[in-house]
TORROTI-287453 format. One record per atom (N, C-alpha, C, CB): residue number from 0; atom name; residue in one letter; x, y, z. Coordinates in nm, 3 decimals. Glycine has a CB too. Layout:
REM residues N
<node><pos>NUM</pos><site>CA</site><code>a</code><u>X</u><v>Y</v><w>Z</w></node>
...
REM end
This chain:
REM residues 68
<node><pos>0</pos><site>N</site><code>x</code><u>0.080</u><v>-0.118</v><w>0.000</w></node>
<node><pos>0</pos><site>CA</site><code>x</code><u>0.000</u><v>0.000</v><w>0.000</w></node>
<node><pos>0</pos><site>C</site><code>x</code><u>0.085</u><v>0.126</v><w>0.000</w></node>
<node><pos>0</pos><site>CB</site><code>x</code><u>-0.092</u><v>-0.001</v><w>0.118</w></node>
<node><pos>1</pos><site>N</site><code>x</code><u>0.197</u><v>0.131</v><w>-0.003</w></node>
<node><pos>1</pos><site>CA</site><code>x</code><u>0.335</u><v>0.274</v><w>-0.016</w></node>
<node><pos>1</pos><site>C</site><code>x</code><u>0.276</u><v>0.340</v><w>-0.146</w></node>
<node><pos>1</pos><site>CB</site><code>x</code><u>0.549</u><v>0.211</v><w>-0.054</w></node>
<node><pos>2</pos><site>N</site><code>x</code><u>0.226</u><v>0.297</v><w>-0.269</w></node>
<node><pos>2</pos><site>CA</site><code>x</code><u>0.207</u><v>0.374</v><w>-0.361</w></node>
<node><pos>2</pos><site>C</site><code>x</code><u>0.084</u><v>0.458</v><w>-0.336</w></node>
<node><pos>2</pos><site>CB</site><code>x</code><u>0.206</u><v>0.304</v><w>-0.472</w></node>
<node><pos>3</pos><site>N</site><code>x</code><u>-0.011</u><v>0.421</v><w>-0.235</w></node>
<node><pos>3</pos><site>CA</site><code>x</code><u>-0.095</u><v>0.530</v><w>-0.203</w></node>
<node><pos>3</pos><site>C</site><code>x</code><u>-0.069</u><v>0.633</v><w>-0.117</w></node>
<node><pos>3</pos><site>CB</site><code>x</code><u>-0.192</u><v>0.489</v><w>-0.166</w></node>
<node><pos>4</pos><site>N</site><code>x</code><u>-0.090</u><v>0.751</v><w>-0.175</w></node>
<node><pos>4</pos><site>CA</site><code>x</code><u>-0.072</u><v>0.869</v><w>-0.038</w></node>
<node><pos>4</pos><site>C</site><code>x</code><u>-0.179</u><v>0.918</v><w>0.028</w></node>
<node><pos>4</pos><site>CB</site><code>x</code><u>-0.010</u><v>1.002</v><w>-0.076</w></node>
<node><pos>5</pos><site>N</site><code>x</code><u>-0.143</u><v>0.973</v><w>0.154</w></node>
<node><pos>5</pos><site>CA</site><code>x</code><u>-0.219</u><v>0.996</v><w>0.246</w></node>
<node><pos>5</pos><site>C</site><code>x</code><u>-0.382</u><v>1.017</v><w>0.261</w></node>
<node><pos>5</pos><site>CB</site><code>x</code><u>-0.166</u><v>1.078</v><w>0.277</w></node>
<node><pos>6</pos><site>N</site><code>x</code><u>-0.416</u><v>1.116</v><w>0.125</w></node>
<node><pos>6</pos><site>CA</site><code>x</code><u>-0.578</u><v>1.133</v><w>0.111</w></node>
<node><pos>6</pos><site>C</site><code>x</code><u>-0.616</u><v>1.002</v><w>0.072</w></node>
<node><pos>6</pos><site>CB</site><code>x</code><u>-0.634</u><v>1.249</v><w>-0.004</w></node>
<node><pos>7</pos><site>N</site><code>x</code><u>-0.576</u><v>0.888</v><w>-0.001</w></node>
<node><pos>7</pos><site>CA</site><code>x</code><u>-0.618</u><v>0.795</v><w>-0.077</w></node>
<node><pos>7</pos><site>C</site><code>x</code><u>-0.621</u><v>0.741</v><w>0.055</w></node>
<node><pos>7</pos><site>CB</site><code>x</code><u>-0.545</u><v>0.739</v><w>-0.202</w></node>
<node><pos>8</pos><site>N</site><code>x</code><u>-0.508</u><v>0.700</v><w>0.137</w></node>
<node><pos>8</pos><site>CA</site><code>x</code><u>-0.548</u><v>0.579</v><w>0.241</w></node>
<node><pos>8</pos><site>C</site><code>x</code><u>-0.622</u><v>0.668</v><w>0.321</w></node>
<node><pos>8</pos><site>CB</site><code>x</code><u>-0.420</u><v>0.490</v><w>0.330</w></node>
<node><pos>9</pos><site>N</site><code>x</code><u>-0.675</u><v>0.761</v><w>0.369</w></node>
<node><pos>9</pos><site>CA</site><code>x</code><u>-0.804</u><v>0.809</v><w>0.421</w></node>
<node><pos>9</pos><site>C</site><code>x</code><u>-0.877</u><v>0.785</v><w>0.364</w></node>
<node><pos>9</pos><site>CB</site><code>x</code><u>-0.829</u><v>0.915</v><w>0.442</w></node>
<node><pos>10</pos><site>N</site><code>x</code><u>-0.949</u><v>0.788</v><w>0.251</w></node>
<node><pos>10</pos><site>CA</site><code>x</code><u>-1.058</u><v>0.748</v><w>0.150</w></node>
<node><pos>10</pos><site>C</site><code>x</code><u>-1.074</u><v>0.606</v><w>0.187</w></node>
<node><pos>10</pos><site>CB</site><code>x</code><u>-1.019</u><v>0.769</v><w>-0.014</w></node>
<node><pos>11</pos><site>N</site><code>x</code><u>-0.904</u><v>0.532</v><w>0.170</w></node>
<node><pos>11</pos><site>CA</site><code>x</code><u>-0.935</u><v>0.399</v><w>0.157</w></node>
<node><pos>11</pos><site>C</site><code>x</code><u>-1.004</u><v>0.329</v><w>0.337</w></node>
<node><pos>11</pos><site>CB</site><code>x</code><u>-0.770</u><v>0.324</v><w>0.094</w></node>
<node><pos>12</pos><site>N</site><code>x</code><u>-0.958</u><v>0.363</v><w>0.437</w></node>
<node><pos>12</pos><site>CA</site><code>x</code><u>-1.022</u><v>0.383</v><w>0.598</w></node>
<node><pos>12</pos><site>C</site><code>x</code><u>-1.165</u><v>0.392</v><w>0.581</w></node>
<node><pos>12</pos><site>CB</site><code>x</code><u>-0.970</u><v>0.531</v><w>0.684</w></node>
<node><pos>13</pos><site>N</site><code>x</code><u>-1.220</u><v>0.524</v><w>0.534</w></node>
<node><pos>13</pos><site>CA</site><code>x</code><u>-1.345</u><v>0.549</v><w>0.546</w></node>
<node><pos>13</pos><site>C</site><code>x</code><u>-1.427</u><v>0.436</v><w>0.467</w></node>
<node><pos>13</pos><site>CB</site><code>x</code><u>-1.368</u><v>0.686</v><w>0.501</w></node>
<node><pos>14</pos><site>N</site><code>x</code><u>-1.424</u><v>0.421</v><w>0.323</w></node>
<node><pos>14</pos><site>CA</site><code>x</code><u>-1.488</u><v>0.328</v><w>0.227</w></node>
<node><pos>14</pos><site>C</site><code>x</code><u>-1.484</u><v>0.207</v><w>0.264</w></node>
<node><pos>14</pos><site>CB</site><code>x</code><u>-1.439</u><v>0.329</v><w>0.105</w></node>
<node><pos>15</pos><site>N</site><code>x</code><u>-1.359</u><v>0.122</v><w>0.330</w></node>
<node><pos>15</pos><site>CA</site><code>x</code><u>-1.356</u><v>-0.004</v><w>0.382</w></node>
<node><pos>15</pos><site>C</site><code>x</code><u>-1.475</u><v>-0.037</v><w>0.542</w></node>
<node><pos>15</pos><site>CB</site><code>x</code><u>-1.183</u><v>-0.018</v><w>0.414</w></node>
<node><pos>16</pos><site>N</site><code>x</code><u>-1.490</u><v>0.106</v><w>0.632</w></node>
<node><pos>16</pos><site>CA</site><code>x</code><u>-1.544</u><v>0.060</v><w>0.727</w></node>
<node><pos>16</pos><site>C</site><code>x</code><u>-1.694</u><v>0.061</v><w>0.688</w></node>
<node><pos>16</pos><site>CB</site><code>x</code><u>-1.504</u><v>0.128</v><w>0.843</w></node>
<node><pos>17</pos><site>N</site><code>x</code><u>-1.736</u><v>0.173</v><w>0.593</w></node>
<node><pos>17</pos><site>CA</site><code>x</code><u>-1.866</u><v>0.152</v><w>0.569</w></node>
<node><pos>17</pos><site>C</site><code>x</code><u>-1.903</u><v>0.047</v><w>0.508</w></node>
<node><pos>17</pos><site>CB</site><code>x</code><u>-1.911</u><v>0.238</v><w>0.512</w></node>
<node><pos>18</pos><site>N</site><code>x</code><u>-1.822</u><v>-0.007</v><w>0.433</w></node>
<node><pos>18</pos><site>CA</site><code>x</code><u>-1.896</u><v>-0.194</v><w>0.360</w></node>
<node><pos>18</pos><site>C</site><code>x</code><u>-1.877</u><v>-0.290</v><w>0.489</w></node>
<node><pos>18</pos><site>CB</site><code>x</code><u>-1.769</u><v>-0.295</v><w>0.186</w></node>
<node><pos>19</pos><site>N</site><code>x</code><u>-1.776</u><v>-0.256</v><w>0.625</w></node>
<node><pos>19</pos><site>CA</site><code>x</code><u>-1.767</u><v>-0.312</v><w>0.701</w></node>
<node><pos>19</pos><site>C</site><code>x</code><u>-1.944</u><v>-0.319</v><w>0.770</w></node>
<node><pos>19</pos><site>CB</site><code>x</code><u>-1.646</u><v>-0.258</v><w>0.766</w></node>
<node><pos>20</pos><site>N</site><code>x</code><u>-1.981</u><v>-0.187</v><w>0.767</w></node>
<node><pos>20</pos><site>CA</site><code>x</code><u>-2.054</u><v>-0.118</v><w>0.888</w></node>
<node><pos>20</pos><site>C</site><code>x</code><u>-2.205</u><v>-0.186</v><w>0.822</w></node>
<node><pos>20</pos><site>CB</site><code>x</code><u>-2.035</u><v>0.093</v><w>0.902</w></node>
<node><pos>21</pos><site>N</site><code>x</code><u>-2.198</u><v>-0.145</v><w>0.705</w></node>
<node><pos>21</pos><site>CA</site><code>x</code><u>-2.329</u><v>-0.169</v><w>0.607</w></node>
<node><pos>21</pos><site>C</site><code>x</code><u>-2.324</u><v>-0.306</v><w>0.539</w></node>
<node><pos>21</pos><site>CB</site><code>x</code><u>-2.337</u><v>-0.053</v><w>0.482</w></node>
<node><pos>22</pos><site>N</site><code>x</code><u>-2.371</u><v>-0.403</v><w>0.620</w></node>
<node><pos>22</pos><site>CA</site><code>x</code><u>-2.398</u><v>-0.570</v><w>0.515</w></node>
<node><pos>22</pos><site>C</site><code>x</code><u>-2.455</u><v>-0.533</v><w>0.420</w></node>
<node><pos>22</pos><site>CB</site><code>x</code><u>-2.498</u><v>-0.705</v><w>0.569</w></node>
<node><pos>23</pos><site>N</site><code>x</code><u>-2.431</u><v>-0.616</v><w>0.264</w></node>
<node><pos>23</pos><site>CA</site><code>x</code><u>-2.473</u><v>-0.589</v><w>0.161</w></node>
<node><pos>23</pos><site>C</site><code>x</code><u>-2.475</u><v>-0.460</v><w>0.089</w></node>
<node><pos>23</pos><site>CB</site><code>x</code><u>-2.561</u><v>-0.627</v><w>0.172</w></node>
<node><pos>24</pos><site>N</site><code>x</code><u>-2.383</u><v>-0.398</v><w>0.116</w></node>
<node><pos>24</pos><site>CA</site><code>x</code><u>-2.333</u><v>-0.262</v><w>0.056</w></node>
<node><pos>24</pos><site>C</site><code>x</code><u>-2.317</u><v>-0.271</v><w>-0.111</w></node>
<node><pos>24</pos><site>CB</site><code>x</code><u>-2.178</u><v>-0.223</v><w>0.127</w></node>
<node><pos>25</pos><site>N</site><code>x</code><u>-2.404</u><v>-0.199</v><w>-0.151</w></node>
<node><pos>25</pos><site>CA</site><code>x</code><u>-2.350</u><v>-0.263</v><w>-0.331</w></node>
<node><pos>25</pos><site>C</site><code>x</code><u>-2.362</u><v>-0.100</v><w>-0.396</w></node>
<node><pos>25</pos><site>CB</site><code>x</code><u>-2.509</u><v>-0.420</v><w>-0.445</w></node>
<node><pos>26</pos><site>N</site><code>x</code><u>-2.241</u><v>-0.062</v><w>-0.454</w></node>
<node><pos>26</pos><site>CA</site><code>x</code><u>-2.218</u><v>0.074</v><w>-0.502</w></node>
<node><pos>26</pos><site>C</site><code>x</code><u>-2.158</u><v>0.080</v><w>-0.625</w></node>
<node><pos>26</pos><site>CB</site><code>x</code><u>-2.140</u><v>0.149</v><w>-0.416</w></node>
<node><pos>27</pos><site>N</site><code>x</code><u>-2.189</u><v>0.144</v><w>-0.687</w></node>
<node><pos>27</pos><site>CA</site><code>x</code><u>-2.122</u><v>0.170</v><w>-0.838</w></node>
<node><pos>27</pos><site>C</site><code>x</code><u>-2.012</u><v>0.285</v><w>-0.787</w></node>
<node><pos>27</pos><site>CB</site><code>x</code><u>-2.253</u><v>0.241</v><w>-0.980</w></node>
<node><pos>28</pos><site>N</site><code>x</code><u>-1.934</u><v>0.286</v><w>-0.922</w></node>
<node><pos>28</pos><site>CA</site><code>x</code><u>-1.781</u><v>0.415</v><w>-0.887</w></node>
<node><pos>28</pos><site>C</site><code>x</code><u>-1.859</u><v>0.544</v><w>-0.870</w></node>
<node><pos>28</pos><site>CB</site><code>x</code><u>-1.638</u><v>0.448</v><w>-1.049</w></node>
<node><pos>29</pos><site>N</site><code>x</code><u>-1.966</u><v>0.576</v><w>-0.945</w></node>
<node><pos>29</pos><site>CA</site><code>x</code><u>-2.024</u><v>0.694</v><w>-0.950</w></node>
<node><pos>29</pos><site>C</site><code>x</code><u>-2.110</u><v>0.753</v><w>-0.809</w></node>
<node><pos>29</pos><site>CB</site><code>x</code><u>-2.109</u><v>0.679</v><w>-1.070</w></node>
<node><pos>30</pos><site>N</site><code>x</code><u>-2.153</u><v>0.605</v><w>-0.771</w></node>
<node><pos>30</pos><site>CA</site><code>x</code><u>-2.229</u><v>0.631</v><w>-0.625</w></node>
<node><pos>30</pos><site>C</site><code>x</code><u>-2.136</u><v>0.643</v><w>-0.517</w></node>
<node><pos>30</pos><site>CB</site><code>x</code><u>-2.328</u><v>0.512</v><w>-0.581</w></node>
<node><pos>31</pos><site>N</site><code>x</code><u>-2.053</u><v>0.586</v><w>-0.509</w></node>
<node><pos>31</pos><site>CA</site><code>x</code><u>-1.932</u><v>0.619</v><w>-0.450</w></node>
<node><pos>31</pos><site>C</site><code>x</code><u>-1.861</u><v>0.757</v><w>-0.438</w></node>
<node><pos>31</pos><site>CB</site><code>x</code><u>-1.857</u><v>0.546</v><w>-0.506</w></node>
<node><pos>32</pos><site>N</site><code>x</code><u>-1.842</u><v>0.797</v><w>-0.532</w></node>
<node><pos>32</pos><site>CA</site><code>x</code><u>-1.793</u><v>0.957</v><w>-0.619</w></node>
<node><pos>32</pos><site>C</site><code>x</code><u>-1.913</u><v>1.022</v><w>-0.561</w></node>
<node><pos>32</pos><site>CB</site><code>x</code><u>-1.787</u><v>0.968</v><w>-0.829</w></node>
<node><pos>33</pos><site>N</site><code>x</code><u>-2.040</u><v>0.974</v><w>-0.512</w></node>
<node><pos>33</pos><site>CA</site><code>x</code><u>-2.161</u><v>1.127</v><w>-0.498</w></node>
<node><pos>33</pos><site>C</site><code>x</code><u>-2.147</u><v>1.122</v><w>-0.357</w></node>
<node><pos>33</pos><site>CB</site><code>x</code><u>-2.363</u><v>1.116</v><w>-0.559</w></node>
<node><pos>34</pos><site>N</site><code>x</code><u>-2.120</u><v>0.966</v><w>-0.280</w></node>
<node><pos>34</pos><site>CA</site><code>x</code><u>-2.178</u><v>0.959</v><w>-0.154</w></node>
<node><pos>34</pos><site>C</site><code>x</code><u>-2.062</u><v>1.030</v><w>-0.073</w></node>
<node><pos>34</pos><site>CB</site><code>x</code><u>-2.219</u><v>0.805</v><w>-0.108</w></node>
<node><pos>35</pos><site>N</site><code>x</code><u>-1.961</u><v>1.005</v><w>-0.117</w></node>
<node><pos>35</pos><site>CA</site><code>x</code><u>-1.876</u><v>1.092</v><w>0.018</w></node>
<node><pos>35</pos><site>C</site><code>x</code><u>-1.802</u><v>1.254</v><w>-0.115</w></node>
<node><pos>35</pos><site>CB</site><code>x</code><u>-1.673</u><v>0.930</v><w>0.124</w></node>
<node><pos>36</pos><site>N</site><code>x</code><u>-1.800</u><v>1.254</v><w>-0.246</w></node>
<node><pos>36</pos><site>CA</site><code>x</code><u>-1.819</u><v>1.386</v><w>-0.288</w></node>
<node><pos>36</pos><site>C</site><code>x</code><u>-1.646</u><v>1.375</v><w>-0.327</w></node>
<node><pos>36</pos><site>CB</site><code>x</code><u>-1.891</u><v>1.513</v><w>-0.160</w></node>
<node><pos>37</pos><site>N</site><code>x</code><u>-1.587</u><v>1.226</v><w>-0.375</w></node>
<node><pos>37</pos><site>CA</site><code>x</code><u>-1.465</u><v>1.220</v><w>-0.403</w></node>
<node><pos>37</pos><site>C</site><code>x</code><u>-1.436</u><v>1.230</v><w>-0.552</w></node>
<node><pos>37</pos><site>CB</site><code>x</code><u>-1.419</u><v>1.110</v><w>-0.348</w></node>
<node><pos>38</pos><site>N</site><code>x</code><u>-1.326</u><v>1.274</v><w>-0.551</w></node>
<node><pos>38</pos><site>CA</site><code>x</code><u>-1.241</u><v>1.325</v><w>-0.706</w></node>
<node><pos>38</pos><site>C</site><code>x</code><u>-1.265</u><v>1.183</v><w>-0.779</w></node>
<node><pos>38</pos><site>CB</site><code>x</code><u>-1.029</u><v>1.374</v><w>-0.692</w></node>
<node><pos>39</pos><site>N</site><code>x</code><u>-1.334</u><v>1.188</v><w>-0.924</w></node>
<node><pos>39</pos><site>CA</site><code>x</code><u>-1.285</u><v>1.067</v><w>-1.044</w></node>
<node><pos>39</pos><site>C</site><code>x</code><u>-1.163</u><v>0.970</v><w>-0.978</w></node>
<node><pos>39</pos><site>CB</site><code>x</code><u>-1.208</u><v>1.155</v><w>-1.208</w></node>
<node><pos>40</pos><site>N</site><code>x</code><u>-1.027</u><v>1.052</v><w>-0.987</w></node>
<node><pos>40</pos><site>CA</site><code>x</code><u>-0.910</u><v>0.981</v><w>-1.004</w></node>
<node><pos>40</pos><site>C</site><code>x</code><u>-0.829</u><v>0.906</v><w>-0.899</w></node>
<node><pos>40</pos><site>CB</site><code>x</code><u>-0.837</u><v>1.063</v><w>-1.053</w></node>
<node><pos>41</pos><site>N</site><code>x</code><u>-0.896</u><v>0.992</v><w>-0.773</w></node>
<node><pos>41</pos><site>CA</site><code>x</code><u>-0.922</u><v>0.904</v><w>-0.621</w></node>
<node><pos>41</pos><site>C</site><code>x</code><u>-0.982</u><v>0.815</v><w>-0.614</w></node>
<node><pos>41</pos><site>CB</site><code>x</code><u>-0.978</u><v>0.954</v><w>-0.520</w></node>
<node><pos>42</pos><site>N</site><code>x</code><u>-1.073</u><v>0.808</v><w>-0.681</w></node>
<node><pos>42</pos><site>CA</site><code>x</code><u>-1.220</u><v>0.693</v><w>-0.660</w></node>
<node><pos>42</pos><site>C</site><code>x</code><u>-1.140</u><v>0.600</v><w>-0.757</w></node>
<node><pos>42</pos><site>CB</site><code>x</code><u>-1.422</u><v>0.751</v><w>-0.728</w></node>
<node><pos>43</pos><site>N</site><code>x</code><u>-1.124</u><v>0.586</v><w>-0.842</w></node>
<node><pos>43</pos><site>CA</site><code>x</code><u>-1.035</u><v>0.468</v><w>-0.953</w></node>
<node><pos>43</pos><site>C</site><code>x</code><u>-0.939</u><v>0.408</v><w>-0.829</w></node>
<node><pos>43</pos><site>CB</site><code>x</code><u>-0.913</u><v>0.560</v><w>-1.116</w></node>
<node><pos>44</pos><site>N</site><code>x</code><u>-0.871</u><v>0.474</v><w>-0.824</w></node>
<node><pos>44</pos><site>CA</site><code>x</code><u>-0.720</u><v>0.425</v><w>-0.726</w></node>
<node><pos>44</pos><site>C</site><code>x</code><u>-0.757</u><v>0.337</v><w>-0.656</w></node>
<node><pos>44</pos><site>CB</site><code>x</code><u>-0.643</u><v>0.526</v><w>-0.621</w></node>
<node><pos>45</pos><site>N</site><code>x</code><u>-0.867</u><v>0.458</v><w>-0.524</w></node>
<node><pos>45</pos><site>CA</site><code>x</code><u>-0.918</u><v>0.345</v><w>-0.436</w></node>
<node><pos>45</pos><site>C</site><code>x</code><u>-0.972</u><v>0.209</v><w>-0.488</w></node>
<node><pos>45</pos><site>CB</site><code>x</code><u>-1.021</u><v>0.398</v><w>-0.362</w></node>
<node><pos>46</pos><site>N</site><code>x</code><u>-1.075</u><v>0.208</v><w>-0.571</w></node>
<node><pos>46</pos><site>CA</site><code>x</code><u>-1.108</u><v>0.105</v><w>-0.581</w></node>
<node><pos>46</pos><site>C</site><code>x</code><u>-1.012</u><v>-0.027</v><w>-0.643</w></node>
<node><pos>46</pos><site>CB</site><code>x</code><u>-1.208</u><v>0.135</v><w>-0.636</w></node>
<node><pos>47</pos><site>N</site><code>x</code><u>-0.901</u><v>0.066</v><w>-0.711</w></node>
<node><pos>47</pos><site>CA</site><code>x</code><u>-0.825</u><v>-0.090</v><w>-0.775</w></node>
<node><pos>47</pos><site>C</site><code>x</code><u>-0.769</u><v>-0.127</v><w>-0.637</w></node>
<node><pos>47</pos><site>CB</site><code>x</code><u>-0.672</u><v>-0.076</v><w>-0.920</w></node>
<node><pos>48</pos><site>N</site><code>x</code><u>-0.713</u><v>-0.028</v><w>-0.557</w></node>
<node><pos>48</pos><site>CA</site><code>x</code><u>-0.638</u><v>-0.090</v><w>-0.448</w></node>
<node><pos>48</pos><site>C</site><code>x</code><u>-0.761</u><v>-0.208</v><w>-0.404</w></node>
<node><pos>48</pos><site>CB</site><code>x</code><u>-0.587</u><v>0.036</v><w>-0.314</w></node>
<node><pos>49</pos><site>N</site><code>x</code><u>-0.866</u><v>-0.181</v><w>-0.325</w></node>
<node><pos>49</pos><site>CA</site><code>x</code><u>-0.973</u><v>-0.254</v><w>-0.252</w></node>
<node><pos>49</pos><site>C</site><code>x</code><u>-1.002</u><v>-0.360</v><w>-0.369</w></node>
<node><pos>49</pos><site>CB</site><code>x</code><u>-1.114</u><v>-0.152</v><w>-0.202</w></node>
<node><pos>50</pos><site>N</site><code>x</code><u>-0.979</u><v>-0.353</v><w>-0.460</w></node>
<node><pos>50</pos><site>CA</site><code>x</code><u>-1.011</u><v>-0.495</v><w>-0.527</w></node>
<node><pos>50</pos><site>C</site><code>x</code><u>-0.913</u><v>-0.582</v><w>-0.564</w></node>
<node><pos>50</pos><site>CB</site><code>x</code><u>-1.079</u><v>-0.483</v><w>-0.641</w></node>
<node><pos>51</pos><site>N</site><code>x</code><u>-0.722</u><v>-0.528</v><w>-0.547</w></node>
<node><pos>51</pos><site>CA</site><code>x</code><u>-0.656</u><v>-0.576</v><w>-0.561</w></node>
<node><pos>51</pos><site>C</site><code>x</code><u>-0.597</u><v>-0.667</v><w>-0.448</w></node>
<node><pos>51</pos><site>CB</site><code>x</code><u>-0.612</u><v>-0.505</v><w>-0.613</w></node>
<node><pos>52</pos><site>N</site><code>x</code><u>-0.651</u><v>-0.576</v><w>-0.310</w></node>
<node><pos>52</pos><site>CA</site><code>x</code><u>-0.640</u><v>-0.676</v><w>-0.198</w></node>
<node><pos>52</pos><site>C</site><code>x</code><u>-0.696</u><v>-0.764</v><w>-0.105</w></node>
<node><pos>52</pos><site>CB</site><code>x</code><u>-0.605</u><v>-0.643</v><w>-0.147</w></node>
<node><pos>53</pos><site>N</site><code>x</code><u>-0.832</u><v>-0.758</v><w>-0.232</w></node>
<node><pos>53</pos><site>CA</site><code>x</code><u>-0.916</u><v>-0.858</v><w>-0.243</w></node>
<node><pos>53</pos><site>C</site><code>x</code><u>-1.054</u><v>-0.845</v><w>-0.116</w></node>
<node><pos>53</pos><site>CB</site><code>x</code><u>-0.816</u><v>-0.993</v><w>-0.231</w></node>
<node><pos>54</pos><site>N</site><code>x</code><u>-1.072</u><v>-0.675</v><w>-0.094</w></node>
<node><pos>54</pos><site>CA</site><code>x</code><u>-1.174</u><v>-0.655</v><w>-0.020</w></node>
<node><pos>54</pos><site>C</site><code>x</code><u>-1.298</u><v>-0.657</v><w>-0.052</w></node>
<node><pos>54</pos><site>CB</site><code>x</code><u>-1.162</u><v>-0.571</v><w>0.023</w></node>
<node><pos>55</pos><site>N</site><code>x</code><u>-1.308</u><v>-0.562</v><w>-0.175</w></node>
<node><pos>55</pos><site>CA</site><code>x</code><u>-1.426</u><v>-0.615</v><w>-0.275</w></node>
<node><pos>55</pos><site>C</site><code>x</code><u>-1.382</u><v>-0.620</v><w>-0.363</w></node>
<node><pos>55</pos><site>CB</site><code>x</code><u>-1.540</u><v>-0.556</v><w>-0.301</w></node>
<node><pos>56</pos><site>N</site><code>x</code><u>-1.507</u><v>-0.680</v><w>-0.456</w></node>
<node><pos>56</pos><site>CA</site><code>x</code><u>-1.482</u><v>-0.705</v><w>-0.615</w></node>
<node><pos>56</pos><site>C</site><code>x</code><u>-1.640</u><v>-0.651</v><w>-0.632</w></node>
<node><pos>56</pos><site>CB</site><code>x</code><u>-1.436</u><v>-0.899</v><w>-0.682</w></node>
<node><pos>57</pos><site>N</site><code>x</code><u>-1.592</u><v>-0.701</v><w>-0.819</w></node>
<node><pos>57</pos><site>CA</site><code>x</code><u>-1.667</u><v>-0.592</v><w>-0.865</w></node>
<node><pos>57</pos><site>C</site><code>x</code><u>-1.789</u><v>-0.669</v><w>-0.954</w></node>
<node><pos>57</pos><site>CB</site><code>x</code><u>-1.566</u><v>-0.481</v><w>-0.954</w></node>
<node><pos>58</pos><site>N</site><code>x</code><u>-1.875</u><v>-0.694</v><w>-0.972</w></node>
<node><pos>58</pos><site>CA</site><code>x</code><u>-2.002</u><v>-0.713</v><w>-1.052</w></node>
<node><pos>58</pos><site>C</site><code>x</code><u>-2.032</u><v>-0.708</v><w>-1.159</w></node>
<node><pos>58</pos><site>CB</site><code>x</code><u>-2.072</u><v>-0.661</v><w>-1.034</w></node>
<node><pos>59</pos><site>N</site><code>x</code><u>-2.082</u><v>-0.797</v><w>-1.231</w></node>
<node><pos>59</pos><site>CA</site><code>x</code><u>-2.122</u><v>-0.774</v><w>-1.361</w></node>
<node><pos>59</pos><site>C</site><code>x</code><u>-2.222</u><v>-0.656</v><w>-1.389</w></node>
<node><pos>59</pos><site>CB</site><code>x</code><u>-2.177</u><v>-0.893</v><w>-1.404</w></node>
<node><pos>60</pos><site>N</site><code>x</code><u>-2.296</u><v>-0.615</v><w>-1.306</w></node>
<node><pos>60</pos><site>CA</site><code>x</code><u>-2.367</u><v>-0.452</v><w>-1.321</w></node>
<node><pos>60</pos><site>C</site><code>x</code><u>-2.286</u><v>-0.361</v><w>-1.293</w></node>
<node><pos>60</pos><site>CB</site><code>x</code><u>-2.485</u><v>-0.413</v><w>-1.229</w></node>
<node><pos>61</pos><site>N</site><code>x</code><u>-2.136</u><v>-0.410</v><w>-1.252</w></node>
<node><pos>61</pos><site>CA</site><code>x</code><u>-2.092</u><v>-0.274</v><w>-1.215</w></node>
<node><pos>61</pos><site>C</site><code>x</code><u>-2.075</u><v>-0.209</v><w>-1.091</w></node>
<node><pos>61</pos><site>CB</site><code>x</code><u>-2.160</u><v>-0.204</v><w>-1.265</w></node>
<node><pos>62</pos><site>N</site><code>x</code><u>-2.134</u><v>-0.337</v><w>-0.969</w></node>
<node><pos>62</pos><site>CA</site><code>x</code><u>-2.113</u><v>-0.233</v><w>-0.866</w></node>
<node><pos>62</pos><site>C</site><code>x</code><u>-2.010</u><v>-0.262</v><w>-0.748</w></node>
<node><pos>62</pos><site>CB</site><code>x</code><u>-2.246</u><v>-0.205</v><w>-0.805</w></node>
<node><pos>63</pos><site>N</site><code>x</code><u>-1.985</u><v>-0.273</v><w>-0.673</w></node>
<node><pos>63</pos><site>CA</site><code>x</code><u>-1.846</u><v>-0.319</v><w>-0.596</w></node>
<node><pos>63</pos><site>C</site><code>x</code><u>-1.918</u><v>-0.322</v><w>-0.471</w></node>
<node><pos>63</pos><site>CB</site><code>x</code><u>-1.696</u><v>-0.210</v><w>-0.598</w></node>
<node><pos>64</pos><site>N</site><code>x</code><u>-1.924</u><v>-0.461</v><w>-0.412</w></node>
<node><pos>64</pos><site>CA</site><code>x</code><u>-1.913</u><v>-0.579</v><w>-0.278</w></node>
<node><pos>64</pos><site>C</site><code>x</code><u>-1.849</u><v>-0.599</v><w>-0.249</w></node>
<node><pos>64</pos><site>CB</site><code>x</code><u>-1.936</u><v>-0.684</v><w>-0.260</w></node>
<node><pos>65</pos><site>N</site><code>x</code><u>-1.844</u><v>-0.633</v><w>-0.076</w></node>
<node><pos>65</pos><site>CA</site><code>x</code><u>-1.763</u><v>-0.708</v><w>0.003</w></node>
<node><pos>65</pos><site>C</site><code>x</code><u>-1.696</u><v>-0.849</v><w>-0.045</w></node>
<node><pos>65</pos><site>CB</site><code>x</code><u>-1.839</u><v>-0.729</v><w>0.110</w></node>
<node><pos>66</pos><site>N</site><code>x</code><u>-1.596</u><v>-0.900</v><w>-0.115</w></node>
<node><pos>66</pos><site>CA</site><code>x</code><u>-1.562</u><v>-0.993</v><w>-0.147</w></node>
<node><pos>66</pos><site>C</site><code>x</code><u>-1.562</u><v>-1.140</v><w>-0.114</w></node>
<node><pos>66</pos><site>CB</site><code>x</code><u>-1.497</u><v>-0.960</v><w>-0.154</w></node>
<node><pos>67</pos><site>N</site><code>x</code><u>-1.548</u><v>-1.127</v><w>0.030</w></node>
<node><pos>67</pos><site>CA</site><code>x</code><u>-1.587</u><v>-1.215</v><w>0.132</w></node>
<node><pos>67</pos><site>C</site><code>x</code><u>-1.713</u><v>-1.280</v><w>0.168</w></node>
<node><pos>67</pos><site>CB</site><code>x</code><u>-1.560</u><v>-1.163</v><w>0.220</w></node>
REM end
């Protein structure tokens, strides 16, 4: 996680506890981008990180779950 900086692993904190907090959390990048009011290019990052370390994945509609 060194290639992310500081705002991203805040983003990445907040976004991980709410799929923690909320069972069945199912969000598209865009709902994501409205609900906490984050930049396009933050919201990409985060999410490859969270799907690269296998927290969620992502849906054939498109929307990104708890992986587990």
């Amino acid at each position: 996680m060194s290639t992310l900086n500081m705002t991203t692993y805040s983003w990445l904190r907040l976004v991980r506890a709410e799929y923690q907090d909320i069972p069945g959390l199912q969000l598209t990048e865009r709902d994501i981008r409205r609900q906490w009011g984050m930049d396009p290019l933050v919201c990409q990052e985060l999410l490859a990180e969270l799907t690269r370390i296998g927290f969620l994945k992502q849906t054939g509609t498109g929307r990104y779950v708890r992986a587990n």
